[in-house]
Every structure is written in structure tokens, then in C-alpha cells.
N, C-alpha and C positions, 0 to 999 in steps of 0.2 A: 504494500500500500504506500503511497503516494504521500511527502510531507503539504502540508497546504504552501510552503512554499514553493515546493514543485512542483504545484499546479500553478501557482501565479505566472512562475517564469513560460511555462506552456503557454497559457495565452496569450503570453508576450510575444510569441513566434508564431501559435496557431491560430487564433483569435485576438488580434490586434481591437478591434471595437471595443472589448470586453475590457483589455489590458486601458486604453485610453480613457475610457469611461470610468475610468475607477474602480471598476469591479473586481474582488479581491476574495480568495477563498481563507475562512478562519477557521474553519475546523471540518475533518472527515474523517467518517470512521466507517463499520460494517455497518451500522444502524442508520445513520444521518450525515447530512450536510449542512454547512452551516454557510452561508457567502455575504461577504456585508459593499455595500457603497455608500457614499456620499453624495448629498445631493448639490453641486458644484455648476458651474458657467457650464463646465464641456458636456453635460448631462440633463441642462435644466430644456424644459418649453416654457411658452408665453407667457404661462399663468404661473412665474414663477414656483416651481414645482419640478420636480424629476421627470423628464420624458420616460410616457408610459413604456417604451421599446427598450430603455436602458433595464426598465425594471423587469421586463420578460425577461431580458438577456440575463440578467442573474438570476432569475426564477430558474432557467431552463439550465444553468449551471449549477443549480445546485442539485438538481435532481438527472441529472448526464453524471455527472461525478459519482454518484450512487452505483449506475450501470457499468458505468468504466470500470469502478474499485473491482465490485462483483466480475464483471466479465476474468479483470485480470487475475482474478482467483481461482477463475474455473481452470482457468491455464489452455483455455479455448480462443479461435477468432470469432467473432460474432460482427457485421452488420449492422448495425440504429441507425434508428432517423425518427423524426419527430413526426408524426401520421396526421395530428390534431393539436389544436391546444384552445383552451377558452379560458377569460379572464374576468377579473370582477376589481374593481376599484371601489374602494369604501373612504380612504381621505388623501388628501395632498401629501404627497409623496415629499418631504423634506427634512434636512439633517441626515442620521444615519441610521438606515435603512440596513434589516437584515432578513433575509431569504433561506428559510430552514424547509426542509426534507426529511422526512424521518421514516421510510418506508424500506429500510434495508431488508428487514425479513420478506417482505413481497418479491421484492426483486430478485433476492436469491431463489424464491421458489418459481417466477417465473424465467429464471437462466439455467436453472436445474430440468426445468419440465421443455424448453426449448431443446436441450441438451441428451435429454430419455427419450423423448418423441421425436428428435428431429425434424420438427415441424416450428414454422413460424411461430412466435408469439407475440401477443399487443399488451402493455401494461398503461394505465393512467397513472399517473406520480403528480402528486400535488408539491407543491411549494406558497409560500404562505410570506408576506413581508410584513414585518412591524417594524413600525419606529422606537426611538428610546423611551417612549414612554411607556411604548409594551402594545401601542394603540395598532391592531389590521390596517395597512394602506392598501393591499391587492391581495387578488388569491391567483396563483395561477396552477393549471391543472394542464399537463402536457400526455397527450397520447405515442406511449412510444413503439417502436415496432423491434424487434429482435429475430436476426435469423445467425444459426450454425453456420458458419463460411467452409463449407468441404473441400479439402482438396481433390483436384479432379489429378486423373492419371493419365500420364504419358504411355499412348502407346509407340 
């Protein structure tokens, strides 16, 4: 497993948006994700407030981190890609903003059953943003897709 700093530096090379925007991972483990930003010039809209696209972007990192850890434990290749996702805003996105995950046991059972079955699987992984007062600014809810990468043989 992966220290949260070496995830940050990854999106410094593979997800530059993420890295720019502030978006910083604080903690991961088999259970959760934890990813925090700041609500800043390089991340704000009109209404003074956090652009809502900043805030999926770490929604959807906190809950991809979860699949990664897992996949990398299976000791398997696998496939993702995000299939859906729907959103809910409840107040102005401002100061610092954290996006948790906590759905490791699902995930494991569905990289396990992708993995028995050899058949595709879809999971829903929520992520969840509060501010420092503890107050819900969004919810977001990502549908994701999982498949066994086989290798094919050379004849």
C-alpha cells in the first residue's frame, strides 16, 4: 500500500488538474480514504465558493484510491473506469474541505467476486465532503466498472 505521499506525487505526473487544484491525499488504508482541499483563486467559481468539478475531482479520488489499494493486493490487473456518477450539493463549498470513503470491505468483495467469476463487475462508492465544521457541502456517488485484464497467448 501506497504512503498518501505517494499518491500526491502520482498526481503530480498523472493527474496534473488534481495536483494544481490543491487536491491532496491524507490518509489511506484497506477501509477508507481520506482526501482534503482548499478552497483557493485556482479552484474557486463566481459565487465565491469551490468549483463544483474541483470537488468531484476529489470525490472521485478518494474513492479510485480505495480500488487501486484493493486491486494492488489482489496482485491482479484489472480495468476501471467511472460508468456513472450523480451529485448532491447541500452548502458553499469553502475553506477546507475533506472527501472520505469508507467502503473498503465492498470493494474487496467486489475485486474478489470479479476475480472467482471472471466476469465484469459495477460497484457504487460514495464519497461524502464536509467542511471544518463537520457541516455536508456535497455527496458524490460514483458508479464504477471493474474487469480481470487476461492475458491473451501467443501463438
Amino acid at each position: 500500500m501506497k504512503s498518501p505521499f505517494q499518491y500526491n506525487i502520482y498526481t503530480f505526473f498523472k493527474l496534473p488538474s488534481v495536483w494544481w487544484c490543491g487536491i491532496r491525499v491524507k490518509s489511506v488504508n484497506e477501509e477508507s480514504c481520506l482526501v482534503g482541499v482548499k478552497h483557493r483563486w485556482i479552484n474557486q467559481n463566481p459565487f465565491k465558493s469551490m468549483f463544483w468539478a474541483v470537488q468531484g475531482m476529489a470525490a472521485e479520488l478518494s474513492t479510485g484510491l480505495l480500488l487501486i489499494n484493493e486491486i494492488s493486493i489482489s496482485k491482479k490487473k484489472f480495468s476501471m473506469l467511472v460508468l456513472n456518477n450523480k451529485a448532491n450539493f447541500s452548502k458553499k463549498a469553502t475553506g477546507k474541505i475533506s472527501f472520505s470513503c469508507n467502503q473498503g470491505s465492498e470493494i474487496r468483495k467486489s475485486i474478489n467476486l470479479a476475480i472467482s467469476s471472471d466476469q465484469p463487475q459495477t460497484i457504487w462508492l460514495n464519497s461524502s465532503g464536509t467542511d471544518s465544521l463537520g457541516d455536508t457541502v456535497s455527496k458524490f456517488s460514483f458508479e464504477w466498472t471493474l474487469k480481470v485484464k487476461n492475458k491473451k497467448l501467443h501463438s
